[in-house]
C-alpha positions in Angstrom: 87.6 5.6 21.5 83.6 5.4 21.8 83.0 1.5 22.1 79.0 0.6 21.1 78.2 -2.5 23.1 75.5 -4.2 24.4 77.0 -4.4 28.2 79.7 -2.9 29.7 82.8 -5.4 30.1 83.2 -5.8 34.0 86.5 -5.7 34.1 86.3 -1.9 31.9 83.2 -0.4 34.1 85.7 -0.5 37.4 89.0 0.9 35.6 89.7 4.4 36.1 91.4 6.6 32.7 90.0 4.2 30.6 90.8 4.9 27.0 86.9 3.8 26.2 83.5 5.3 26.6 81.0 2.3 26.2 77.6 3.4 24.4 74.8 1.3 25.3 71.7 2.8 23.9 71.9 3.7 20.1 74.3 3.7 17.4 73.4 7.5 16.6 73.7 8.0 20.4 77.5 6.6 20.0 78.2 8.5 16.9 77.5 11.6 18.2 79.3 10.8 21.7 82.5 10.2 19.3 81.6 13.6 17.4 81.6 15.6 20.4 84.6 13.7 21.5 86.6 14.6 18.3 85.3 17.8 18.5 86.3 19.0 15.0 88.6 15.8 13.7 87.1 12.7 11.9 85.0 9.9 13.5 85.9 6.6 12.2 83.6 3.6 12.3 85.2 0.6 11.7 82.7 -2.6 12.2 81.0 -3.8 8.8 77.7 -3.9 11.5 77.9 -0.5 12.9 78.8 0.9 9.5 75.7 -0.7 7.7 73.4 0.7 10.3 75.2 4.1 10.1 74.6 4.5 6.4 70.7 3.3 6.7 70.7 6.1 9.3 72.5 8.5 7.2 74.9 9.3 9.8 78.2 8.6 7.5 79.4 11.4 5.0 82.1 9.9 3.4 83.4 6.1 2.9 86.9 4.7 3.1 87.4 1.7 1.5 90.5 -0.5 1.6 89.3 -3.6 -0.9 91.4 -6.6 -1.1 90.5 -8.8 -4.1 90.4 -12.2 -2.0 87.5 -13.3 -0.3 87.5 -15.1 3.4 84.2 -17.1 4.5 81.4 -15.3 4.8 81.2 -11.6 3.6 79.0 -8.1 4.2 77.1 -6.4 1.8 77.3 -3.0 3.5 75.9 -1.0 0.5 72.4 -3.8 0.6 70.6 -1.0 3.2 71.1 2.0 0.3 68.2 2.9 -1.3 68.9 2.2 -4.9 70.2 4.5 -6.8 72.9 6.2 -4.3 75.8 8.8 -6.1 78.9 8.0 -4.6 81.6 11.0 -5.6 85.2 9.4 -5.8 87.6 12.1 -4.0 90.8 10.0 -3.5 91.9 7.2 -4.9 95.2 5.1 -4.2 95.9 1.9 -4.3 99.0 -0.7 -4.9 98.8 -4.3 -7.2 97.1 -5.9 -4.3 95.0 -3.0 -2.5 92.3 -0.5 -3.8 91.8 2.4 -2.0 89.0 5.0 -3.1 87.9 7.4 -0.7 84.0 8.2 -1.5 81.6 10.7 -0.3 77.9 10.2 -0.2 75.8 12.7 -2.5 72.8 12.8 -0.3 69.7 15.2 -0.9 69.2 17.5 1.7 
């Protein structure tokens, strides 16, 4: 698991066979220590934060989204960085009465 951080924890630098590698400098620097990590699996970002800045960088190729329809304190708009408009392709979708899950991929133009 690639952890993005600002500082190593103390307590994690010393530990030997740690299941982390901390990433200090970069979120595109982290995503592509978890790429080469994976080798040819998924990388999975999980943190509103990280995956904001991922999609202004246009580092994310497809968005999983488990949406709850109940709202606790304070929320993230994590589509707000998107230059307006932005195709989003549904490829899965699945959900129960009380979760929606559409899988999306980003259309970009390259």
């Amino acid at each position: 698991m690639v952890a993005f951080t600002h500082s190593v924890p103390k307590e994690c630098a010393a530990e030997e066979n740690s299941p982390f590698t901390f990433v200090t400098f970069g979120i595109a620097c982290a995503i592509a220590t978890a790429q080469e990590i994976a080798g040819d699996a998924n990388v999975v970002v999980s943190a509103p934060s990280i995956t904001m800045k991922c999609l202004e960088l246009g580092l994310l190729d497809e968005i999983h989204i488990d949406l709850v329809p109940l709202l606790l304190g304070k929320t993230v708009r994590l589509f707000d960085v998107l230059e307006p408009p932005t195709e989003l392709k549904v490829v899965a979708a699945s959900g129960n009465s009380h979760i929606t899950q559409p899988a999306c991929r980003l259309n970009r133009s390259t």
